[in-house]
LOZATOR-931909 format. One line per 3 residues: number of its first residue (from 1); their letters; for each residue y, z, x of C-alpha. Coordinates in pm, 1 decimal. Layout:
<atoms>
NUM	a	Y:Z:X; ...
</atoms>
This chain:
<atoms>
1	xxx	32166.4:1092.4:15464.0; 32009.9:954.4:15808.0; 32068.9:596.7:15880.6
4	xxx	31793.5:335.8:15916.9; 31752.1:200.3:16277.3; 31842.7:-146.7:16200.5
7	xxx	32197.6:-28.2:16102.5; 32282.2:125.1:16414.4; 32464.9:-121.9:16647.9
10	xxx	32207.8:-271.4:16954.1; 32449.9:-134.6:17200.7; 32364.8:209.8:17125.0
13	xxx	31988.3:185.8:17143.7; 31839.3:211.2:17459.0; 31685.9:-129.3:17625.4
16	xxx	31275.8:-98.6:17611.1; 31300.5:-462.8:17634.0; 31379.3:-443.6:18011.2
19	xxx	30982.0:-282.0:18017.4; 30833.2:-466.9:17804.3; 30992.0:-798.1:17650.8
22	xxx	30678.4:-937.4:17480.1; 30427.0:-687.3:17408.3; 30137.7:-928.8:17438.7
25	xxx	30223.0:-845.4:17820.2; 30181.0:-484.2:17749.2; 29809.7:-586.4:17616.8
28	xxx	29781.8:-771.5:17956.4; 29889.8:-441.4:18139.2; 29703.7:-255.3:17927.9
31	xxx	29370.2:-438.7:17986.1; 29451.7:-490.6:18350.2; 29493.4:-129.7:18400.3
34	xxx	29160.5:-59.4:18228.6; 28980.5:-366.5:18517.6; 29115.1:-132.6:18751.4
37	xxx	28980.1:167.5:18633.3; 28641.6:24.4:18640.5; 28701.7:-53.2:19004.1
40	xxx	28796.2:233.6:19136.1; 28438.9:329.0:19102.2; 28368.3:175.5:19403.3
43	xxx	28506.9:397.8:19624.6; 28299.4:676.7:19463.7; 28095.9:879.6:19744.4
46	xxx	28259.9:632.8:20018.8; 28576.6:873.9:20025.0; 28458.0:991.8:20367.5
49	xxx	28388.5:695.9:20517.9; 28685.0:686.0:20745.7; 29091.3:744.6:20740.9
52	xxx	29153.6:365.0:20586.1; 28912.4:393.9:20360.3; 29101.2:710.1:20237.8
55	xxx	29413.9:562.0:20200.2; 29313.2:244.0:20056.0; 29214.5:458.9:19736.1
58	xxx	29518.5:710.2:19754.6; 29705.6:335.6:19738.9; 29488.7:212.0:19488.4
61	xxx	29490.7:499.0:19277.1; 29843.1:479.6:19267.5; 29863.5:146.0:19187.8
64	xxx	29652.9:201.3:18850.1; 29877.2:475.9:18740.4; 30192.6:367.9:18797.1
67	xxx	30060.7:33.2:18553.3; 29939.3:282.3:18339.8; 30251.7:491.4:18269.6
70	xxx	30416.9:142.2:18208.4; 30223.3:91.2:17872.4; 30227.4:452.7:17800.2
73	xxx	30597.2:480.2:17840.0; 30682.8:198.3:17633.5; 30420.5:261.8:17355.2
76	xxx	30550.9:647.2:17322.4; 30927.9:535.2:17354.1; 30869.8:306.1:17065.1
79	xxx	30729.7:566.9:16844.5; 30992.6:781.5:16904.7; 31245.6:547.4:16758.8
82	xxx	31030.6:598.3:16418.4; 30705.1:817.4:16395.0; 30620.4:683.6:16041.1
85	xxx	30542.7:327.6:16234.7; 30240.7:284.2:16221.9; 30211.0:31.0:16476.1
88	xxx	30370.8:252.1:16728.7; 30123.7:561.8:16635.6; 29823.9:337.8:16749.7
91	xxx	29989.3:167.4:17051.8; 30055.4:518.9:17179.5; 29718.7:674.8:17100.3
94	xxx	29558.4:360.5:17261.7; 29744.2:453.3:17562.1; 29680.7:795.0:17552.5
97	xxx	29316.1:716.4:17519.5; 29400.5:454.5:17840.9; 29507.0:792.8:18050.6
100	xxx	29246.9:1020.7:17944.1; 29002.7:691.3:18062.8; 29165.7:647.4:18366.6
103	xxx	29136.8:1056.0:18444.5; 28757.9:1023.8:18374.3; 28755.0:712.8:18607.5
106	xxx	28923.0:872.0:18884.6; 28761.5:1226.7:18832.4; 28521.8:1203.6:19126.6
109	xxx	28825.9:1156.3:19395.6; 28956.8:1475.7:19434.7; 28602.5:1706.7:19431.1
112	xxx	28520.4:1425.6:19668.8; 28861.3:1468.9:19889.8; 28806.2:1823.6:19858.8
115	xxx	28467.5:1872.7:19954.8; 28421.8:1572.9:20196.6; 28748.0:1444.7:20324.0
118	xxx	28892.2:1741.3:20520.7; 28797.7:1663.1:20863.4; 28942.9:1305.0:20802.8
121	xxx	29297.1:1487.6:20681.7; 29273.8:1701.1:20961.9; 29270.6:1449.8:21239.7
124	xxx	29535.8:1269.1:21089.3; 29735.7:1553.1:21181.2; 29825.5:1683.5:20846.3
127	xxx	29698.3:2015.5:20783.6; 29706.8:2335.7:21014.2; 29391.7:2295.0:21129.5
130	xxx	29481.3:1956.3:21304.5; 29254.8:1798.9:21587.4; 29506.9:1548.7:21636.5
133	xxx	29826.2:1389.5:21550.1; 29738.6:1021.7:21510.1; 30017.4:789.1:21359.8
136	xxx	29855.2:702.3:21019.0; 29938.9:566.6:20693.0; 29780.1:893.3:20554.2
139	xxx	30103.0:1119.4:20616.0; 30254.1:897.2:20354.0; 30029.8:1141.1:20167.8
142	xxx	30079.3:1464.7:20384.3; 30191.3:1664.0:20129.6; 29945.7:1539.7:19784.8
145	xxx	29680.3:1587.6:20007.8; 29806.0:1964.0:20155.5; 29890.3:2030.2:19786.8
148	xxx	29514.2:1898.7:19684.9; 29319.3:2120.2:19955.2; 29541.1:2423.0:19857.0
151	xxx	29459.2:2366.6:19510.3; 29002.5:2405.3:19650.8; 28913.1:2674.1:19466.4
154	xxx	29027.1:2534.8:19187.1; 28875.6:2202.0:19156.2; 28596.3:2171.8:19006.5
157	xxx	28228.0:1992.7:19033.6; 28222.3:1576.0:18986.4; 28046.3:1634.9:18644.7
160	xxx	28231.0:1872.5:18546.5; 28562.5:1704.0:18602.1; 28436.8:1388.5:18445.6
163	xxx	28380.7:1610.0:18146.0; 28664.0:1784.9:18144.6; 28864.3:1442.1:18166.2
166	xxx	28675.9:1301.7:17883.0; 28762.2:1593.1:17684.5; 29147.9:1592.0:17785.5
169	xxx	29277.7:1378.6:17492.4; 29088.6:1669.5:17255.9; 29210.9:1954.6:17458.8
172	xxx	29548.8:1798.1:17403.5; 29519.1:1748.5:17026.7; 29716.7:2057.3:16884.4
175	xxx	30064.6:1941.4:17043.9; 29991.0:1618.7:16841.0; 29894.7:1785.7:16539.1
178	xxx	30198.8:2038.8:16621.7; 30424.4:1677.1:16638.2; 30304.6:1486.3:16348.3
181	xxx	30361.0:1804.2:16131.7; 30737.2:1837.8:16252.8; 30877.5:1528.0:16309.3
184	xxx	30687.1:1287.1:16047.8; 30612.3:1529.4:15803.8; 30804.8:1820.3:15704.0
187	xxx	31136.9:1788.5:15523.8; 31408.5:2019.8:15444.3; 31561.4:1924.6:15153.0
190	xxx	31932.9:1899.5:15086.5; 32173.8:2191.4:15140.2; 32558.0:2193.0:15014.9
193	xxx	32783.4:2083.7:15295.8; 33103.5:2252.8:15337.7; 33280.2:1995.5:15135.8
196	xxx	33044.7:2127.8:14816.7; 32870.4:1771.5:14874.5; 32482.6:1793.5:14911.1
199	xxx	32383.2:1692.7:15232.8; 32043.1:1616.5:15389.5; 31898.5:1898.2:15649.5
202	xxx	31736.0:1760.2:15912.0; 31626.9:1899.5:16274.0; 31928.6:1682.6:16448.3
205	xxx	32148.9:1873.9:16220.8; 32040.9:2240.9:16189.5; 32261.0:2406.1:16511.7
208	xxx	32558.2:2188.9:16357.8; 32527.9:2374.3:15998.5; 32445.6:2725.0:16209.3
211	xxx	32749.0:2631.1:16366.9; 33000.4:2567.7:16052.3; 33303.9:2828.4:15973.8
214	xxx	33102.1:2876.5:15627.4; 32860.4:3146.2:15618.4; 32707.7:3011.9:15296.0
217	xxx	32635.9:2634.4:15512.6; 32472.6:2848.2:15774.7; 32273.2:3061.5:15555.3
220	xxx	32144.3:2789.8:15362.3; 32019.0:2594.2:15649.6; 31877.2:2859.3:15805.1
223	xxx	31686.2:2924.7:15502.3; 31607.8:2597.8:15483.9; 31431.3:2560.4:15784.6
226	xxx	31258.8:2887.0:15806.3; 31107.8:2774.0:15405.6; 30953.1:2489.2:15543.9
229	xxx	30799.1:2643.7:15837.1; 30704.3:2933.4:15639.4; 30480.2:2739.8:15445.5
232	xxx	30280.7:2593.3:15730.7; 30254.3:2918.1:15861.2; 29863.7:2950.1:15849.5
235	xxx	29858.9:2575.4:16005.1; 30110.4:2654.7:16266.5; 29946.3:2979.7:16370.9
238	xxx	29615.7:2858.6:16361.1; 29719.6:2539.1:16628.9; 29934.6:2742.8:16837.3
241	xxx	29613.3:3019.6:16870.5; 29366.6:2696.4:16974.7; 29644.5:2556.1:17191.8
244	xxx	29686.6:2896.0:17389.8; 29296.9:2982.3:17332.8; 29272.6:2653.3:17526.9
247	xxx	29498.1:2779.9:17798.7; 29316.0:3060.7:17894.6; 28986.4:2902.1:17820.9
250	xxx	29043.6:2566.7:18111.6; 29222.1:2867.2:18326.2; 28874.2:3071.3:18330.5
253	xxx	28682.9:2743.3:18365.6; 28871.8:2626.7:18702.3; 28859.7:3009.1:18823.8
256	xxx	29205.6:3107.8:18765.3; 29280.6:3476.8:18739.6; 29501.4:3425.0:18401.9
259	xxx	29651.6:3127.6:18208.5; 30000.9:3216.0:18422.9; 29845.6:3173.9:18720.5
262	xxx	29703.4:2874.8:18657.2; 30024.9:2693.6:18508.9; 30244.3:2766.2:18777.8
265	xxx	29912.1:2680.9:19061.0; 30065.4:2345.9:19009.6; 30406.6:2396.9:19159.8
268	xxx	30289.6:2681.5:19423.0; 30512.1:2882.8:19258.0; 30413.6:3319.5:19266.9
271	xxx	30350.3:3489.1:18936.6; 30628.6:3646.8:19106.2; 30878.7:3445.3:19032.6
274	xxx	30794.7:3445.7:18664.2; 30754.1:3804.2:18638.2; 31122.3:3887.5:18819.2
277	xxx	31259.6:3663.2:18574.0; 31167.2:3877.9:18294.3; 31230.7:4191.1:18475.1
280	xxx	31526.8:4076.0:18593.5; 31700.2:3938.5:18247.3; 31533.7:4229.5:18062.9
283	xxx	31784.8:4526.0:18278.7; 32060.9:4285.2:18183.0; 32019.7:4261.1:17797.9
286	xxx	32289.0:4567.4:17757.5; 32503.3:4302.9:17864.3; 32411.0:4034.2:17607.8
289	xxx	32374.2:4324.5:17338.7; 32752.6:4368.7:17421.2; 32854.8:4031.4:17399.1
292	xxx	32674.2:3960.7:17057.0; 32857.0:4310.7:16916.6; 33183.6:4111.3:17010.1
295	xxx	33075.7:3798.7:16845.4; 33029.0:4065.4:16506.6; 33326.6:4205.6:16512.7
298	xxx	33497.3:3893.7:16562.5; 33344.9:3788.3:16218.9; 33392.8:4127.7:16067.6
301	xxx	33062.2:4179.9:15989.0; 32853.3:4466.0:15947.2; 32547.6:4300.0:16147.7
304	xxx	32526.2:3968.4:16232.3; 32243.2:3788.2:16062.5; 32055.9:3489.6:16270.3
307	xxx	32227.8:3249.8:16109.9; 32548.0:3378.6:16274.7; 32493.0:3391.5:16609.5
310	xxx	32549.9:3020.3:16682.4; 32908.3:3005.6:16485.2; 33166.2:3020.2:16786.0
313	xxx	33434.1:3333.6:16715.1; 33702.4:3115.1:16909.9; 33890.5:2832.7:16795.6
316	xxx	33814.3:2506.8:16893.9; 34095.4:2278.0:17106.1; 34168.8:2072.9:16832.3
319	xxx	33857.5:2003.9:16531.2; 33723.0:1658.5:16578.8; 33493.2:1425.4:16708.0
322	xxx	33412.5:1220.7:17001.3; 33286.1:919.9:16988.4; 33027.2:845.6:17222.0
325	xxx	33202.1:654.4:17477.0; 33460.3:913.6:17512.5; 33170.4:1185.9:17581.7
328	xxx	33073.6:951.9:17898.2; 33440.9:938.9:18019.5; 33462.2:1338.6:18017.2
331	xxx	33127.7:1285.5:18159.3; 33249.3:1125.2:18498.1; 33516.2:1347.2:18479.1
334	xxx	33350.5:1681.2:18466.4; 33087.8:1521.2:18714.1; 33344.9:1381.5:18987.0
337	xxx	33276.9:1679.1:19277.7; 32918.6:1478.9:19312.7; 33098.3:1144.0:19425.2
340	xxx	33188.3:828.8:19376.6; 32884.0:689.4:19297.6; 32669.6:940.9:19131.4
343	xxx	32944.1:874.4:18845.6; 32927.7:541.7:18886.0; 32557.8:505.9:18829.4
346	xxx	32545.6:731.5:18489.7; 32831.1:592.2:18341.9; 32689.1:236.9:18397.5
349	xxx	32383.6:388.4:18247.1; 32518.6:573.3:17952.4; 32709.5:235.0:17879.4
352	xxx	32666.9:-116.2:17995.9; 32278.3:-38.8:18108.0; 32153.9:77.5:17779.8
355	xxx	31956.9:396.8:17891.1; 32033.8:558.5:17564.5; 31932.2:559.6:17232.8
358	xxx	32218.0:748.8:17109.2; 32214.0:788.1:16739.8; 32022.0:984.4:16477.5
361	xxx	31739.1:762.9:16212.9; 31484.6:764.9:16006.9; 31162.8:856.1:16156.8
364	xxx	31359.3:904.6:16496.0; 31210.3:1241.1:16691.0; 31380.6:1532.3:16683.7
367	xxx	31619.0:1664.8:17020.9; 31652.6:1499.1:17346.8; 31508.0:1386.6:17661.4
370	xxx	31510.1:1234.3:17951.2; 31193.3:983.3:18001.1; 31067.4:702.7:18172.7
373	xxx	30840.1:578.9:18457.7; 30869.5:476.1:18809.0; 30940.8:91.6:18725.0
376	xxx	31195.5:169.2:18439.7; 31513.6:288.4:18389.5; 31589.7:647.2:18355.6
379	xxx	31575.3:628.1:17964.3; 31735.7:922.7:17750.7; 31660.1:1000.0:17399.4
382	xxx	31973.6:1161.2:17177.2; 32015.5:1275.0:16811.4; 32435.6:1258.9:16915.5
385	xxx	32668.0:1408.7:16624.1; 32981.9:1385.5:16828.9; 33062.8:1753.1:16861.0
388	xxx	33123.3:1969.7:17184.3; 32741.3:2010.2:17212.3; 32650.0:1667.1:17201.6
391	xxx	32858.0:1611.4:17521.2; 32666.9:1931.6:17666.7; 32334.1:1746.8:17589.5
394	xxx	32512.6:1386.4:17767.0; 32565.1:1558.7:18056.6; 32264.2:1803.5:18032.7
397	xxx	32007.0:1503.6:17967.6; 32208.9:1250.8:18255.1; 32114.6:1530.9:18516.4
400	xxx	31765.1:1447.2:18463.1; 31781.4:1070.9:18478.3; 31998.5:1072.4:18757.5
403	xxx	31701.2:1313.7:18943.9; 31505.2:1014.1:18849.9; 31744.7:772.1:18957.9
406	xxx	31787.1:872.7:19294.3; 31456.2:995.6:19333.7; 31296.8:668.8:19282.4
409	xxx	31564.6:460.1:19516.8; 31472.3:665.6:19807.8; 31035.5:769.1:19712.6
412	xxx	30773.1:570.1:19740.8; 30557.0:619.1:19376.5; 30382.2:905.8:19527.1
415	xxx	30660.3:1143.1:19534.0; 30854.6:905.1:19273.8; 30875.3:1240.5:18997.6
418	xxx	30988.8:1518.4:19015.1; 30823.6:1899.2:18892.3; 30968.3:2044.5:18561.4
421	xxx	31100.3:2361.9:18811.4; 31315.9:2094.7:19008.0; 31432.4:1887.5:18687.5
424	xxx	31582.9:2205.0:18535.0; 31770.4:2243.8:18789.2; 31938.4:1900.7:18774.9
427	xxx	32003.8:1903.2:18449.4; 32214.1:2205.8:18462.1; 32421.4:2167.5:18773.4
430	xxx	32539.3:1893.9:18530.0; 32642.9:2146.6:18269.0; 32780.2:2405.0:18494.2
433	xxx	33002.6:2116.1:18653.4; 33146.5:2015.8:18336.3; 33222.7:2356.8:18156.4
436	xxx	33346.5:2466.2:18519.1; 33599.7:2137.1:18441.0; 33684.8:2258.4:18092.2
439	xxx	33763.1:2589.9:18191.5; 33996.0:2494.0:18449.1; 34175.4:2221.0:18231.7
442	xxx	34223.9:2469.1:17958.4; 34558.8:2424.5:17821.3; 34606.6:2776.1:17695.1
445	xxx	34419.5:3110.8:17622.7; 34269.5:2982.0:17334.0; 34157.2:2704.2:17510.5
448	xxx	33993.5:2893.8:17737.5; 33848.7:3223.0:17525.1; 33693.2:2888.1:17338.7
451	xxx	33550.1:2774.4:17656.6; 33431.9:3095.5:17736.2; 33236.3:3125.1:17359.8
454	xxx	33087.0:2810.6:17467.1; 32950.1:2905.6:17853.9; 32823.9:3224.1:17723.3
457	xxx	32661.7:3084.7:17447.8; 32455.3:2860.7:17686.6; 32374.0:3150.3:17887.9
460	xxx	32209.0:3272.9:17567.8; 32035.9:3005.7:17502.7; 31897.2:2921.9:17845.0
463	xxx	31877.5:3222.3:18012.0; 31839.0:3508.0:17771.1; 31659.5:3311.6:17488.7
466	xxx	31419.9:3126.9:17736.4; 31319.7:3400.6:17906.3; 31267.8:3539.2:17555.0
469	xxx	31043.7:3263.8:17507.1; 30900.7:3303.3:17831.9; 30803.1:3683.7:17765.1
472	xxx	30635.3:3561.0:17439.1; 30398.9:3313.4:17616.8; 30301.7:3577.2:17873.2
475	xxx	30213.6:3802.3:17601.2; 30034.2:3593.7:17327.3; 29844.3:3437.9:17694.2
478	xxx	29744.9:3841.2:17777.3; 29606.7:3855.9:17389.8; 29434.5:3535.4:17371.0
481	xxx	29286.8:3678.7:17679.2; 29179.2:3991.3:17580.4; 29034.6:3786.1:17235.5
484	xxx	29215.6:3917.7:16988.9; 29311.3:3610.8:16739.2; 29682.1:3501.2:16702.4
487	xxx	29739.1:3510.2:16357.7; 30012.9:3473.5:16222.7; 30051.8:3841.4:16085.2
490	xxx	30025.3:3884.4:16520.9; 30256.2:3608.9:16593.7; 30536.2:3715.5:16404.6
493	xxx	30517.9:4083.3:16453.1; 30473.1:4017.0:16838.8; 30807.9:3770.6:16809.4
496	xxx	30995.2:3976.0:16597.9; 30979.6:4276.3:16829.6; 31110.0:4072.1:17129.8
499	xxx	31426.7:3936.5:16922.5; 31484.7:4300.3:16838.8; 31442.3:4393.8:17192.3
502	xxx	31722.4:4085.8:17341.9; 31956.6:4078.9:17031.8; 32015.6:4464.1:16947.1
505	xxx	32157.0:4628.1:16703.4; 32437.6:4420.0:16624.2; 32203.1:4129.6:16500.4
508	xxx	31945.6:4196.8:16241.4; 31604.0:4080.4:16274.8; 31483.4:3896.3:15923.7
511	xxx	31150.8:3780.7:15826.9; 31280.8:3448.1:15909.7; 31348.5:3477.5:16228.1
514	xxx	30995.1:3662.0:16299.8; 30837.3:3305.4:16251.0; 31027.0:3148.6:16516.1
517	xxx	30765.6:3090.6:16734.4; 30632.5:2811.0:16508.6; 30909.5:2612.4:16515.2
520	xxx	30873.8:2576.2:16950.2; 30769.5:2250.2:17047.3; 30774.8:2379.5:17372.6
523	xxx	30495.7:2645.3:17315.8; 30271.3:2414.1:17340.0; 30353.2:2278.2:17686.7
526	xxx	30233.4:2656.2:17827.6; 30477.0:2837.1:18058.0; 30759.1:2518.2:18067.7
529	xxx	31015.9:2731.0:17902.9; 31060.5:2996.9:18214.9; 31155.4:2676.9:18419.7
532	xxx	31501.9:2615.8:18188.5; 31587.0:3014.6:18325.0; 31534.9:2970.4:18677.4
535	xxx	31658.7:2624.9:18641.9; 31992.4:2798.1:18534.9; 32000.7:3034.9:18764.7
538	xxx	31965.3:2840.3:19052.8; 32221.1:2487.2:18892.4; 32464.3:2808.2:18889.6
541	xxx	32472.4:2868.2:19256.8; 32441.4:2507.0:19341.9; 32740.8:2436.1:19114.3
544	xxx	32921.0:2662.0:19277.2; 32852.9:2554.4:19653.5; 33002.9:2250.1:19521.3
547	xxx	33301.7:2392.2:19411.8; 33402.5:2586.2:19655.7; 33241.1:2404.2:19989.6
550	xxx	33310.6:2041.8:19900.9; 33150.8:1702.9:20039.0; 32905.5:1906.0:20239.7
553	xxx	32755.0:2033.5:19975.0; 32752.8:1775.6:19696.5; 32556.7:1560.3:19984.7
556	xxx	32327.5:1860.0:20014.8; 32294.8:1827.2:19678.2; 32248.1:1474.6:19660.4
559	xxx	31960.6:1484.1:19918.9; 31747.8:1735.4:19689.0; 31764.4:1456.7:19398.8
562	xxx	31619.8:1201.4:19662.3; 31366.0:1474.2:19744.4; 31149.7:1370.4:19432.5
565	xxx	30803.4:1534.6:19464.4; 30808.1:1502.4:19806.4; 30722.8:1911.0:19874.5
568	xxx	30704.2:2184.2:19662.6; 30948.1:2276.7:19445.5; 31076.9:2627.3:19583.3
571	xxx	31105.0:2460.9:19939.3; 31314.7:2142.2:19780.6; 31602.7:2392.6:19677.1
574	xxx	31617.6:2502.7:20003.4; 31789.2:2161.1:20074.9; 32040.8:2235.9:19805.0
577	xxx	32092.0:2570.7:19973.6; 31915.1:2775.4:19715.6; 31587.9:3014.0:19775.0
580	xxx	31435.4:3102.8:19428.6; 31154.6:3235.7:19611.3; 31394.2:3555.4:19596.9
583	xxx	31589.7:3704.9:19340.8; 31952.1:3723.4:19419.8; 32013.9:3358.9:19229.4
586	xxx	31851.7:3520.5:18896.3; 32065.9:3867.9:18984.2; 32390.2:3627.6:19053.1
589	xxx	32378.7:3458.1:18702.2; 32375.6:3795.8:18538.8; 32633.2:3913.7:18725.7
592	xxx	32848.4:3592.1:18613.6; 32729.8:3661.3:18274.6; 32883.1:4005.9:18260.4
595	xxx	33224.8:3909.3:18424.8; 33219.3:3583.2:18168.1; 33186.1:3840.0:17910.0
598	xxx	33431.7:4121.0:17972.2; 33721.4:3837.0:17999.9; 33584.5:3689.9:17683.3
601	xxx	33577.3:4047.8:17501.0; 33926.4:4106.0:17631.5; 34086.3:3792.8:17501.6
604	xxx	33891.1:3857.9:17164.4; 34026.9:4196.6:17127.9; 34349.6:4122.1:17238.1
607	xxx	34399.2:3830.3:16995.2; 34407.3:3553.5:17273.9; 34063.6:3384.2:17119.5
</atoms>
């Protein structure tokens, strides 16, 4: 059964106090941030007046939403720890109301930059059609306002931003409803643990039962979870088709060619890009179709089912646990090769700062993350079992804050975040780093066929099962499009086909796994998933500059967390020594993927796993 929050020890809840120690100063924040809403107003159609009368507002504007994060942050963090409070569910629709008032506030400054401001950006020496090169606060914003002009065509008129704005806290409402459904209301039931025991499914504990020696654990959970969804199939479907009718609807509006283009406008990032990815991954699924025919015969099975894929076919080092603050040790371990004090920082963090909240609850939200704003610390939210994942999802998650970390020493607010392309990336340089550890420490074979089974299975699950995802969106996007309606007859035929299509024929494709798609909190953050692929690709080669160049590179390295937002994201890896723009970094994790795989199909053969 899940534990209540009160019974889990303070130490292991992350410190929201540090943000907010008396909430009746959130109310102050959040009042004061509305005041300054209202006051921005009065630099509407004064934009142009002259370069300081620019910046003030860039400064100003800044100012309101860095408050304005604040109480969002701390008002969504809270609900998190239990989405059945009540008083948490209204702070944090109050302050998502305060954000979608705040864009409808500030709606009129970037038409107005746009379509009045250019000469003014010009002379300051920013853009290539310069006048001059004058020495003015304004490059602070060289590259927002580069990225804002780029983005002309795109912006629209100053009513129809304000109404857009006003509408963004409806246009938004299906990942809520998507939210509320999955992690307040739908239960699993109880499934037989492998001591005969029954034992409470939830969504913290589903990959551990997919994961147990016992087929009938693993098949029971599955089922489990695939019931539940199943029955909210006609819900799910019809949210996920608004949410991606939406998409291509607010693409057409701001005269965007497709919903693709007009996620990834953002980030200046070429359809490119996306589309190599698929290409790319799909000539390489032989390869994965080979490795999941080991996995099979490992288990002397016929066909795998879903439910099997997750079990690893090699032995553990040794079955047990580790407690948390063992996790953080192998943590500054594995993540040594990035200095001194990078591991200094996160282990203070994991431990003594409180950025965690560690431990699974009632209520709690499902997964991880890494969250936070400019003025806090780099908070992470775990559901941590103690097993050989959970320290994957440590390290995974601590890659993220520590983007955030140094990112805010060294940015001003401006450039204080970081794009979801970037964060990937950080995230699993810190993976890489510490199964590249494990695999060198291995003690044995065994030890290492099992740390084999564990890299390859997160190249399945990042690259391969991503860019699965990735394909979907593209396609259901293209339908939408074309106005055909995603039901959820479509849905899980069009799903269904692609897990044929990356599995093979050693896995068989149930009608479980065809409603997969409704289960994807990410599908309803359009065209995020892709980002966890390239992400991969390119932590792989930055990992490995590390490894085999040293210093030099880990300082490279370094200097592309401090980066922030600072330019766009295919021109920050560049720092780090990695150009996604092409696609040798995608080609070079496949090849790794293959080699991993061989060795791993050898020692399984052979006996050694």
């Amino acid at each position: 059964m899940e534990v209540k929050r009160s019974e889990i020890l303070e130490q292991y809840k992350w410190d929201l106090g540090s943000l907010y120690n008396d909430e009746a100063e959130w109310e102050r924040d959040y009042a004061h941030a509305l005041d300054m809403a209202d006051g921005f107003a009065a630099y509407d159609g004064r934009l142009s007046e002259s370069a300081d009368t620019l910046l003030h507002a860039l400064r100003e504007r800044d100012e309101i939403w860095r408050l304005a994060e604040r109480v969002y942050v701390y008002a969504r963090q809270r609900r998190d720890e239990d989405n059945r409070e009540a008083k948490y569910q209204a702070m944090t629709d109050r302050a998502q109301a305060l954000l979608s008032r705040l864009a409808a506030a500030t709606a009129f400054f970037e038409p107005e930059v746009i379509g009045t401001c250019e000469h003014l950006v010009a002379d300051a020496g920013i853009t290539p059609s310069a006048t001059g090169a004058a020495d003015h606060g304004l490059h602070a914003y060289a590259h927002v306002l580069r990225t804002l002009i780029r983005q002309k065509p795109h912006i629209l008129s100053r009513p129809e931003e304000e109404i857009l704005a006003r509408l963004s806290e409806v246009l938004s409402a299906t990942n809520d409803i998507f939210t509320m459904i999955n992690d307040a209301d739908m239960k699993f039931g109880e499934i037989e643990g492998e001591d005969g025991k029954p034992v409470e499914l939830t969504h913290g504990s589903y990959i551990r039962f997919l994961e147990s020696k016992n087929r009938d654990v693993r098949r029971a959970a599955y089922e489990g979870i695939y019931t539940a969804f199943q029955k909210q199939r006609n819900t799910l479907a019809a949210a996920y088709n608004a949410n991606t009718k939406t998409d291509v609807i607010s693409a057409g509006i701001r005269h965007h060619d497709s919903a693709l283009a007009a996620a990834l406008s953002g980030d200046n990032v070429s359809e490119d890009v996306y589309d190599n990815l698929i290409i790319n991954v799909g000539k390489n699924l032989p390869a994965l179709h080979g490795y999941l025919d080991v996995k099979r015969q490992a288990l002397g099975l016929d066909r795998l089912a879903m439910y099997d894929i997750y079990v690893p076919v090699a032995e553990p080092p040794g079955e047990r646990e580790f407690p948390f603050e063992e996790a953080v040790a192998i943590m500054g371990e594995a993540l040594a090769p990035l200095g001194e004090e990078y591991v200094k920082a996160c282990t203070e963090g994991a431990l003594s700062e409180r950025w965690i909240d560690v431990y699974e609850s009632e209520g709690k939200s499902s997964g991880a993350y890494s969250f936070g704003c400019y003025d806090s610390k780099p908070y992470i939210m775990m559901n941590y079992h103690g097993k050989h994942r959970d320290v994957f999802t440590l390290v995974h998650e601590m890659g993220h804050s520590m983007h955030s970390y140094y990112t805010r020493r060294a940015q001003p607010y401006t450039y204080g975040s970081h794009s979801i392309f970037t964060a990937e990336v950080a995230s699993t340089v810190n993976e890489n780093l510490l199964v590249r550890r494990l695999l060198d420490a291995a003690k044995d074979d065994k030890e290492r066929a099992y740390y084999l089974n564990f890299y390859l299975e997160e190249f399945r699950t990042t690259l391969f099962r991503q860019t699965m995802f990735a394909e979907f969106e593209k396609l259901t996007h293209e339908a939408a499009g074309r106005g055909e309606p995603l039901t959820d007859e479509f849905l899980c035929g069009l799903y269904g086909g692609l897990v044929e299509k990356y599995h093979g024929a050693a896995v068989e494709a149930d009608d479980y796994i065809k409603s997969e798609w409704s289960r994807i909190p990410h599908f309803y953050r359009a065209f995020y998933v892709y980002k966890y692929a390239t992400g991969f690709s390119a932590a792989a080669a930055i990992a490995e500059r590390i490894l085999s160049e040293g210093q030099g590179a880990a300082e490279d390295y370094l200097r592309f967390l401090s980066a922030g937002d600072s330019d766009d994201p295919i021109e920050l890896l560049k720092i780090a020594g990695v150009d996604m723009g092409k696609p040798g970094p995608v080609e070079d994790a496949m090849r790794t993927f293959t080699a991993l795989a061989e060795e791993f199909a050898a020692a399984v053969m052979d006996g050694r796993a």
